[in-house]
C-alpha positions in Angstrom: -133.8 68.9 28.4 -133.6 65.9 28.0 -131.5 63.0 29.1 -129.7 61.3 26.4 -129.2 57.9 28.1 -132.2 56.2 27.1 -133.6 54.0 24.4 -136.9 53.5 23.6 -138.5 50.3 24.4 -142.5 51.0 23.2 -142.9 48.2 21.3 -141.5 46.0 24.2 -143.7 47.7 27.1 -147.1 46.8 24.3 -145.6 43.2 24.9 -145.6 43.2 28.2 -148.9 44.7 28.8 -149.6 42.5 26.6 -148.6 39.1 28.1 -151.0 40.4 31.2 -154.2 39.7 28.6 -152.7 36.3 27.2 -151.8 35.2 30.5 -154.4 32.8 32.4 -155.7 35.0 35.4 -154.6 32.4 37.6 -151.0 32.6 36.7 -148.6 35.3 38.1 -147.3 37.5 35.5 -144.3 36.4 33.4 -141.8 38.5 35.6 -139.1 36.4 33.8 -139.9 38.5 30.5 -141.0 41.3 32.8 -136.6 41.7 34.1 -135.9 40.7 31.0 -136.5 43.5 29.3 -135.6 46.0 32.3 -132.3 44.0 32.0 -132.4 45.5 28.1 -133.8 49.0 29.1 -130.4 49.7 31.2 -128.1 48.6 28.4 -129.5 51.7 27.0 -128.1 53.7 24.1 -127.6 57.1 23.2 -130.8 58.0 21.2 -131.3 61.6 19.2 -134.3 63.2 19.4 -136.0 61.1 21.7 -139.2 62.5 22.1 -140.6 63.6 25.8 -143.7 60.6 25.7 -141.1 57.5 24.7 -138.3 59.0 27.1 -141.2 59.4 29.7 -142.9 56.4 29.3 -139.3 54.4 29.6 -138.5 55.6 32.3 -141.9 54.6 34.2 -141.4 51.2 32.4 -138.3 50.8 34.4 -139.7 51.8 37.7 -142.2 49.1 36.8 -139.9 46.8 36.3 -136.8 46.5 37.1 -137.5 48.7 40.8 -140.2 46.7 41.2 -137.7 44.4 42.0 -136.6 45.1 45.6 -140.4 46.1 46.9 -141.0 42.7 48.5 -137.8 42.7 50.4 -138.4 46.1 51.8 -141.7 45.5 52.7 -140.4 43.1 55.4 -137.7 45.3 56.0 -140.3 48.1 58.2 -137.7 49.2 60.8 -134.7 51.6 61.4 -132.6 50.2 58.7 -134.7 51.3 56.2 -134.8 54.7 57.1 -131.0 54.2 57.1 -130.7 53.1 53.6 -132.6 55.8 52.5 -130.0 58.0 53.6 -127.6 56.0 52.0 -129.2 56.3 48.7 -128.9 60.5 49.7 -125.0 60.5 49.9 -124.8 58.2 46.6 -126.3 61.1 44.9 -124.5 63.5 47.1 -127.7 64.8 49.1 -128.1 65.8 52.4 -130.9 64.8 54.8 -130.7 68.1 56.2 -130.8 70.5 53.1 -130.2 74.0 53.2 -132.8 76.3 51.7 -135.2 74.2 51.2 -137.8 73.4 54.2 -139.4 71.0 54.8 -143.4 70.1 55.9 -143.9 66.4 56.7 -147.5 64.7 57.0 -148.6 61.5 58.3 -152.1 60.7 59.3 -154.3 57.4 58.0 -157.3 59.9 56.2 -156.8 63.6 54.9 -153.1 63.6 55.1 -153.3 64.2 51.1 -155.8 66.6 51.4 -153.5 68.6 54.1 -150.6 68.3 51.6 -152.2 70.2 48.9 -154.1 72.6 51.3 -150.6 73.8 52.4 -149.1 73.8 49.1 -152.0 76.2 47.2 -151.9 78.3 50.9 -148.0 78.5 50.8 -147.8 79.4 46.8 -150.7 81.9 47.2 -147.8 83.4 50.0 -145.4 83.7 47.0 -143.1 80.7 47.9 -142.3 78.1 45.2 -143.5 74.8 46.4 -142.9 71.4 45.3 -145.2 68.3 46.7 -144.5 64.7 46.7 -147.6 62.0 47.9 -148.5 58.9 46.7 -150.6 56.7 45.0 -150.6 58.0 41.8 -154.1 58.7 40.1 -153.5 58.9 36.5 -149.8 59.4 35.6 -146.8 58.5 38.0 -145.9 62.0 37.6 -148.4 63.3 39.7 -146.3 62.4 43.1 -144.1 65.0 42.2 -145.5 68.8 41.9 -143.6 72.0 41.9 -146.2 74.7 42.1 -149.3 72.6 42.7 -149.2 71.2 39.3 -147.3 67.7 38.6 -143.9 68.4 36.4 -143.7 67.5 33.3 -143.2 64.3 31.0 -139.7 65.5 30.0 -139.0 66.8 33.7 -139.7 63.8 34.8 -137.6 61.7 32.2 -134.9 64.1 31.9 -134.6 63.5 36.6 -135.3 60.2 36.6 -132.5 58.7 34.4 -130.1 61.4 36.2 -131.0 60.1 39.3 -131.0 56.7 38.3 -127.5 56.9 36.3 -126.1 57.7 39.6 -127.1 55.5 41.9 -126.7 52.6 39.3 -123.0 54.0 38.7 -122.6 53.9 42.4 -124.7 50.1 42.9 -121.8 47.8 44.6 -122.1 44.1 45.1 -122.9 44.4 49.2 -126.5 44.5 47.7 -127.9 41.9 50.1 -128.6 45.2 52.8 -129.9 47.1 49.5 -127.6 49.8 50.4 -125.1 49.2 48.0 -128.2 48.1 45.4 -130.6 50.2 43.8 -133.8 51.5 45.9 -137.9 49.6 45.1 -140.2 51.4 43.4 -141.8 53.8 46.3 -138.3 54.8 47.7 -137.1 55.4 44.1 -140.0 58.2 43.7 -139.4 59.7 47.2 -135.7 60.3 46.6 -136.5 61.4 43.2 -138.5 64.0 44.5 -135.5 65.3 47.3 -133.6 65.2 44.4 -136.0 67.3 42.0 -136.6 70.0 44.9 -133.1 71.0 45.5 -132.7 71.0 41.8 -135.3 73.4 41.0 -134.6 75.6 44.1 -137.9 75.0 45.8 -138.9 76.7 49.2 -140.7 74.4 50.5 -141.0 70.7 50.2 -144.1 69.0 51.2 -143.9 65.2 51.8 -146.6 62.9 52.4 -146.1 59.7 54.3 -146.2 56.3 52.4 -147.3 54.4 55.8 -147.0 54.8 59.1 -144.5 57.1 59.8 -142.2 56.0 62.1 -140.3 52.9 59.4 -141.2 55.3 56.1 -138.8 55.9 53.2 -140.2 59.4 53.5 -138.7 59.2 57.2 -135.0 60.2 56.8 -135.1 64.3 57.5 -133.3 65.0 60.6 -135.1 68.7 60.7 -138.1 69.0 58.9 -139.3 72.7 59.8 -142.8 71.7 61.3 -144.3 67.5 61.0 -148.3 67.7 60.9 -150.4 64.6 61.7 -153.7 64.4 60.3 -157.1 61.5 61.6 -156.3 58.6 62.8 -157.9 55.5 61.5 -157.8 52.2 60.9 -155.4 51.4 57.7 -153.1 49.0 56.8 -153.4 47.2 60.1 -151.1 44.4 59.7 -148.1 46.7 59.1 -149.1 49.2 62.2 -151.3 47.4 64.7 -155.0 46.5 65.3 -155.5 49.2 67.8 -155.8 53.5 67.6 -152.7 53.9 69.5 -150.5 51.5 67.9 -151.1 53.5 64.8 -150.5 56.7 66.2 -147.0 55.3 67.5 -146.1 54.8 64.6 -147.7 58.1 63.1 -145.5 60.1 65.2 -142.7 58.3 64.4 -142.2 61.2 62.2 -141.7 63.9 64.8 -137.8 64.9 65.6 -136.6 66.7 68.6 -136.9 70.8 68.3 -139.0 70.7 65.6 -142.9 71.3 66.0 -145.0 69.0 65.2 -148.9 69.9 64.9 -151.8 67.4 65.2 -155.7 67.7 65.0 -157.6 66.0 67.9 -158.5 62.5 67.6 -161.1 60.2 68.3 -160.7 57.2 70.3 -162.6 54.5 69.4 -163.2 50.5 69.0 -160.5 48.7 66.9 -162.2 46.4 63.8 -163.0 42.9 64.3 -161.7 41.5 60.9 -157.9 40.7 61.3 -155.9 39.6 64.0 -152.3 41.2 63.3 -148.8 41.2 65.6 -148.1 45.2 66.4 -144.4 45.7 65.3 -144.3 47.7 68.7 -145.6 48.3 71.9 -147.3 51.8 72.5 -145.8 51.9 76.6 -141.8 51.7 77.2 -142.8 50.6 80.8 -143.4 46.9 79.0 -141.4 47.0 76.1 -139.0 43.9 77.3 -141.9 41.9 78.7 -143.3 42.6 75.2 -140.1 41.6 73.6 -139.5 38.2 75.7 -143.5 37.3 75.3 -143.0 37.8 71.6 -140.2 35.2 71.0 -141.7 32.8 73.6 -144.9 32.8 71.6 -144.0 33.2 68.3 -143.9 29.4 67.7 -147.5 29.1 68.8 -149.6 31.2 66.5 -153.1 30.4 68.0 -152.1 30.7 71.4 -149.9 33.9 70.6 -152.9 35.5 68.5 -155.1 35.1 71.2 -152.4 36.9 74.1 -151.8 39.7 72.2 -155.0 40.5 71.3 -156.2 40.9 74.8 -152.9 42.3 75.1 -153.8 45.6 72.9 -157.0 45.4 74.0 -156.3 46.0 78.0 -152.9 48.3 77.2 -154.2 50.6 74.7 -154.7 54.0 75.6 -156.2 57.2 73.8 -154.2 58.1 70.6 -154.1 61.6 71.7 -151.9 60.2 74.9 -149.7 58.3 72.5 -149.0 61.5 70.3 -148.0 63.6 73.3 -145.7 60.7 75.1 -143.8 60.5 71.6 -143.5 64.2 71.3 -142.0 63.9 75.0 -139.6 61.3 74.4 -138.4 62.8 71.2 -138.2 66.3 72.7 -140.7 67.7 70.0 -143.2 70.7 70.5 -146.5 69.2 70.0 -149.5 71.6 69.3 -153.7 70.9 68.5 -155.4 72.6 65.6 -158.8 72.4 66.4 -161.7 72.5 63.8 -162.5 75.8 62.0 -165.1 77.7 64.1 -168.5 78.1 62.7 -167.8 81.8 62.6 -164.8 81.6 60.3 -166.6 78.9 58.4 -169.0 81.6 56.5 -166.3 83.2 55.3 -164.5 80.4 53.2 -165.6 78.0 50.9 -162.9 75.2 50.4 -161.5 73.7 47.5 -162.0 70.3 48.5 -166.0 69.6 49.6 -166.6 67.8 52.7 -167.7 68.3 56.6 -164.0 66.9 57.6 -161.9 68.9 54.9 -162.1 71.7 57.3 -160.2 69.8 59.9 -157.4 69.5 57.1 -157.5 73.1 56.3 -157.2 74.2 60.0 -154.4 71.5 60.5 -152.6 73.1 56.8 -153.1 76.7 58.1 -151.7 76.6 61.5 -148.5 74.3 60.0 -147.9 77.2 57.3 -148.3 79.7 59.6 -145.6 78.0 61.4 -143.6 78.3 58.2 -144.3 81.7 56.9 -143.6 82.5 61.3 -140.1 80.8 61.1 -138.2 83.8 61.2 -140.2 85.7 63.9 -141.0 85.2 67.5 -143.1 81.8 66.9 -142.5 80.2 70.7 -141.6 76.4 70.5 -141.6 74.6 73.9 -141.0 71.3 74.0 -143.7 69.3 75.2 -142.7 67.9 78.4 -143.2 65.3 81.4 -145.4 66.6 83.2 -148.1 67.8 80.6 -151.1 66.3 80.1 -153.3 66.1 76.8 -155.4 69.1 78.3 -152.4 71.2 78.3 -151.3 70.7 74.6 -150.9 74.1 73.5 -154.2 75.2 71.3 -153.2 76.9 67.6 -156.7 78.6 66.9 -157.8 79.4 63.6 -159.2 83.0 63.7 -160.3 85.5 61.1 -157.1 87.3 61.8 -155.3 84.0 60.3 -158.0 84.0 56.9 -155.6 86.5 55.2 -156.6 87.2 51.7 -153.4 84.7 50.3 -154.5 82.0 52.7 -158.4 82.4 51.7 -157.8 82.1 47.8 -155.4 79.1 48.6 -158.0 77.0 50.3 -160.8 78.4 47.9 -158.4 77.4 44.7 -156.9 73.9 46.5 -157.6 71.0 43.6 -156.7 67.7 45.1 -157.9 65.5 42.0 -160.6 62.3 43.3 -161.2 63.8 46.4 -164.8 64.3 47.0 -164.7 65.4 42.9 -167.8 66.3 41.0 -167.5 66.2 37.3 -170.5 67.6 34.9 -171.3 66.2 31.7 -174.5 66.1 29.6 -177.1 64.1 31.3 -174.6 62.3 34.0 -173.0 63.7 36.9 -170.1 61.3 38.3 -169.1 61.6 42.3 -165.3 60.7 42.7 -164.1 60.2 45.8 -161.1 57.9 46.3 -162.0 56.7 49.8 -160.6 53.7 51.2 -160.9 52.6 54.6 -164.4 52.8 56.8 -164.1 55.8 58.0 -163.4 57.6 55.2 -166.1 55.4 53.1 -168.9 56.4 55.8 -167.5 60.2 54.9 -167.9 59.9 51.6 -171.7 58.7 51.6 -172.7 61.6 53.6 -171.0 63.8 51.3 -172.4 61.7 48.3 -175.9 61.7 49.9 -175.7 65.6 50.3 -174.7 66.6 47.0 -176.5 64.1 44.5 -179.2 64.8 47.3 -179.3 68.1 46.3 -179.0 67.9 42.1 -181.8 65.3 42.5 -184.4 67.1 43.9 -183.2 70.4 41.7 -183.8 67.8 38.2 -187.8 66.2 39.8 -188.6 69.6 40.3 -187.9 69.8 36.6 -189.7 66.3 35.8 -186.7 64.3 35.4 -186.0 60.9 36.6 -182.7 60.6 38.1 -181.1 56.9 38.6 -177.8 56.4 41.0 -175.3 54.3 39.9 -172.1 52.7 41.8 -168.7 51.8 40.7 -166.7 50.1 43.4 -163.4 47.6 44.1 -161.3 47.8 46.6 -157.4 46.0 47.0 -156.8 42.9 48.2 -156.2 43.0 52.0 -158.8 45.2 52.6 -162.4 43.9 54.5 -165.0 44.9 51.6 -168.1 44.8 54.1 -166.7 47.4 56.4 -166.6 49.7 53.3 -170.0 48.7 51.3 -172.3 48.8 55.0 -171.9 52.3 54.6 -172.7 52.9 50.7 -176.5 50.7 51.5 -178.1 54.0 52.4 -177.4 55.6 49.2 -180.3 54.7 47.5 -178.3 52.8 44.3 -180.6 51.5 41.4 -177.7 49.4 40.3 -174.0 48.9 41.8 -171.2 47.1 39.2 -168.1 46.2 40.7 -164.7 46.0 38.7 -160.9 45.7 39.2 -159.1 48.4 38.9 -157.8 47.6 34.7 -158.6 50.1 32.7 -159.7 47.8 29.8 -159.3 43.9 29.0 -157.1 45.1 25.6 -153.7 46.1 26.4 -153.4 49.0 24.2 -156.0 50.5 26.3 -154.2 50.5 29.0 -151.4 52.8 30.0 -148.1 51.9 31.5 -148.8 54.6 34.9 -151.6 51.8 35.2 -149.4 48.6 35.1 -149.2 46.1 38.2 -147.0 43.6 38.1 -148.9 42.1 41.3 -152.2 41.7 39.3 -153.6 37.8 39.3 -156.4 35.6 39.3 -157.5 37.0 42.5 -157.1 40.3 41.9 -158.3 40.8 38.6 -161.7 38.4 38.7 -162.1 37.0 42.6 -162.2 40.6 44.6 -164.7 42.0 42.5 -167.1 38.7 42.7 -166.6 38.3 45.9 -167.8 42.3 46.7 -170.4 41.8 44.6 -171.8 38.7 46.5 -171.7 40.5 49.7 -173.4 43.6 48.6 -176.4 41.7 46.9 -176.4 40.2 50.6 -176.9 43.9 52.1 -179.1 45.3 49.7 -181.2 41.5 49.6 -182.2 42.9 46.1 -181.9 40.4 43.4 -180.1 41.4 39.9 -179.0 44.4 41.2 -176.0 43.7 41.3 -173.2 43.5 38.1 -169.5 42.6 37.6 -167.3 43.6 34.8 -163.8 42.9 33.6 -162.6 46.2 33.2 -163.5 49.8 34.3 -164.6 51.0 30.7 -167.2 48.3 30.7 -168.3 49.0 34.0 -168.9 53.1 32.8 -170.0 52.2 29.5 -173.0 50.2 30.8 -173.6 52.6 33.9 -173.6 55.2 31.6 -175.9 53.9 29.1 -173.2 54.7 26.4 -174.0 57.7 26.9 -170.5 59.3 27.3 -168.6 59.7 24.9 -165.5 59.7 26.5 -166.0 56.2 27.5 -165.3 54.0 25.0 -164.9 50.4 25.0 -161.9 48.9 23.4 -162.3 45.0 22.8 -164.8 44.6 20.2 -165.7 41.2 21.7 -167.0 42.3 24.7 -170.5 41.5 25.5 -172.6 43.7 28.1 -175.7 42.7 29.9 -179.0 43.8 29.5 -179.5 47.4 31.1 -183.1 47.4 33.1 -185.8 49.1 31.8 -186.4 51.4 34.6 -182.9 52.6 34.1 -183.6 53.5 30.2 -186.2 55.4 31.0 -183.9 58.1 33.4 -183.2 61.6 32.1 -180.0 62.0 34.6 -177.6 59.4 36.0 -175.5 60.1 39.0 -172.3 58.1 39.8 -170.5 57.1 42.4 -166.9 56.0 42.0 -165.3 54.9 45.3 -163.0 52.2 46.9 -160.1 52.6 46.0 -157.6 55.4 44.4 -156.6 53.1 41.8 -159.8 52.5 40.7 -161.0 56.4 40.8 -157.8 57.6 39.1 -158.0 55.8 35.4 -161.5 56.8 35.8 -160.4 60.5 36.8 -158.1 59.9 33.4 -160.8 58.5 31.0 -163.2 61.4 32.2 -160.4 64.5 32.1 -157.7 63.5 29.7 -155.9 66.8 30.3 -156.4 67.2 33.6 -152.7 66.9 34.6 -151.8 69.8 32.1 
């Protein structure tokens, strides 16, 4: 059913895509008109018959525009409060951060924390519970970041929840909006509360929320008693919000854990912090120096250079395993901390996983041992707090053994679909490797698992006389180092790489409004993708090898020959290079889509259209 509340404002969102085409890349995008029309969209009317695309796509107009709104001031705001005004935003809809019959699984981690998310889900529902899943980026539709049984909810779910929720908290909005408390919540916090919301509504078991970033200053952050907290690899991410260094990450990762309530982790690696970026942690990973940490900072803040220099050696010389950190946080928080180690090689031969790749099987020990924990809550399961005196050796071990490997919790990791996640997709003549890997690490995963598997089709098609080409598709988002990701794709053996932002197509009808970013300019849209070409044509030192294109459908249109006819090129204008000869002549083209989520999702879109249905 839908919600009666809204008017349909198509013809305005064309125009605003629009104005993203007419617009000069270097100019930031009109967000005058942009509020504007959000401004019109709430003075909505009641509208009969509103079908479930309009009412759908208004609402994601509105969480475009108007929520977009408050996303830079909460982006500075990465402390307690937040976490406070998040539960705010819960009593103005008359929610509860401790809800009853509905438990809760919360996951933090830098890679595979999505993957452990819908391991536990397709395990949990294959146990007969009804789950519902929120995570985020998006890959295709916004809808996706909210699931109820593994599958995202519908267009009119979606619309019909969204305005409800929204109608509420605007009806509630006072003018004490400078704290955002008494305004309306960005775009990210909107979706997570949306989700609470759209749990309890539908009665679901189990909720399953994946952190945003960090953990410890996240909007998902505001449970007082999650049943279990899971923390998946560490890595190096988003290193100017959570520190430079393993262990400042991982304070922040187990920011999420909360006294009595287990909390499982898989081990982690210690190891160098990158080069690239000097950042200033938001906190220290030892109490012992937290107010010589906190007098240094304010006496150095005025002296950037001096100050960069300090607390880099700083975090360098204080930094201690992540492991160590984990266990210290679970003490002071009074948290049961257990390891899930790898699968075993025994247990190994009798499951083949959803979700390909060496490391998924660290995700699906970490998912089985945290619904075990879940599907154990009633019983005997022994949680003792983690204490003083233990040491990382004596972190209690949670096993995977064949007694675990049920029949339920086999078919659940055998049937787990986590969409652009080491994805191979099968058409006539092309195979295309999705994997929406992001930071090096995951990156370096993905080219073994890409070297494996086209590895394997290849020499399968020469043995048949065909001549198979690789080609890549890459961007990555501003902020990021591109070099750390590409030195890792040079050993894949690409014919040709092409490098494109992540725009669907150059003609805004193309394009969809899930898609829109109201952050996209000059540098975005035309300098990243230059600039990543220049540096891999550096790396491969192979003239001409290298291509950069507007939009993704040129990018697959010319990789692919225009071969696929799925891909199909919207702007009659548009003008493609020359494809080399050597490339003609192939009988099979593999390729590899990587860098970025939001550059793998439209593609996941244009190559599936159904595949949210």
């Amino acid at each position: 059913m839908l919600s009666r509340r809204c008017v349909s404002f198509s013809t305005k969102i064309s125009t605003v895509l629009a104005c993203t085409q007419t617009t000069p890349l270097g100019d930031q995008f009109p967000r005058k008109q942009t509020f504007q029309m959000a401004s019109n969209l709430a003075q909505r009317a009641e509208v009969a018959g509103m079908d479930p695309d309009t009412a759908y796509n208004d609402a994601v107009a509105m969480l475009h525009t108007s929520l977009r709104s408050g996303e830079s001031l909460l982006k500075i705001r990465r402390d307690a409060e937040k976490v406070r005004m998040m539960r705010t935003f819960l009593r103005r809809l008359g929610l509860y951060d401790d809800p009853k019959g509905l438990d809760i699984i919360h996951i933090s981690g830098t890679k595979g924390k999505g993957s452990t998310c819908a391991f536990c889900d397709s395990i949990l529902r294959h146990h007969g519970y009804k789950t519902g899943m929120f995570s985020s980026p998006h890959m295709n539709e916004t809808r996706e970041r909210i699931r109820i049984n593994g599958k995202p909810i519908s267009k009119e779910m979606f619309a019909h929840y969204f305005w409800e929720v929204y109608t509420k908290l605007k009806q509630t909005k006072t003018r004490d909006a400078l704290n955002m408390e008494g305004g309306m919540p960005a775009y990210f916090n909107f979706t997570v509360i949306m989700a609470f919301y759209v749990f309890i509504e539908e009665k679901v078991n189990v909720g399953i929320f994946e952190v945003g970033i960090g953990g410890e200053f996240d909007g998902t952050n505001f449970f007082l008693r999650p049943a279990v907290c899971g923390v998946a690899s560490l890595g190096y991410d988003h290193l100017t919000i959570l520190g430079e260094t393993l262990d400042q990450i991982a304070w922040h990762k187990a920011g999420i854990f909360k006294t009595g309530c287990p909390a499982v982790t898989m081990e982690q690696e210690d190891f160098p912090p990158q080069p690239k970026y000097h950042v200033f942690s938001r906190s220290p990973t030892g109490s012992i120096f937290s107010r010589v940490w906190s007098l240094l900072s304010k006496v150095l803040w005025p002296y950037p250079t001096l100050s960069a220099w300090f607390f880099r050696l700083w975090g360098w010389f204080s930094r201690r395993h992540p492991m160590q950190v984990l266990l210290d946080r679970a003490v002071n928080k009074k948290c049961p901390l257990y390891l899930a180690p790898s699968i075993s090689e025994d247990v190994l031969q009798r499951v083949k996983l959803g979700i390909s790749g060496k490391k998924q099987y660290n995700n699906a020990a970490l998912a089985i041992q945290i619904c075990k924990i879940i599907r154990n809550r009633e019983s005997d399961f022994s949680c003792d707090v983690a204490t003083k005196r233990m040491k990382v050796a004596d972190i209690p071990r949670l096993d995977t053994s064949l007694e675990d490997l049920d029949p339920a919790t086999v078919k659940g990791l055998e049937t787990c679909y986590w969409p652009g996640r080491t994805e191979i997709i099968h058409h006539e003549g092309i195979t295309y490797y999705l994997d929406g890997a992001h930071t090096g690490e995951s990156i370096e995963n993905c080219a073994h698992w890409f070297k494996e598997e086209a590895g394997r089709e290849r020499s399968d098609l020469e043995r048949k006389n065909g001549k198979v080409i690789r080609m890549l598709v890459f961007n990555v988002t501003k902020n990021r180092n591109p070099a750390n990701l590409l030195g890792h794709l040079t050993s894949c053996e690409f014919d040709e790489a092409t490098f494109t932002p992540n725009l669907m197509s150059t003609v805004h009808h193309a394009n969809i409004m899930d898609h829109y970013d109201s952050a996209l300019n000059k540098k975005e849209l035309a300098e990243v993708p230059i600039e990543n070409s220049k540096i891999w044509s550096a790396m491969v030192d192979r003239e001409g090898s290298s291509h950069v294109f507007p939009c993704i459908l040129q990018a697959l249109s010319w990789v692919t020959q225009g071969r696929e006819p799925l891909v199909k090129v919207a702007d009659p204008t548009a003008m493609l290079p020359d494809i080399p000869l050597y490339c003609l002549e192939a009988t099979h083209i593999q390729v590899l889509v990587t860098g970025s989520l939001l550059l793998v999702g439209p593609v996941l879109g244009i190559l599936k259209p159904g595949f949210n249905d």
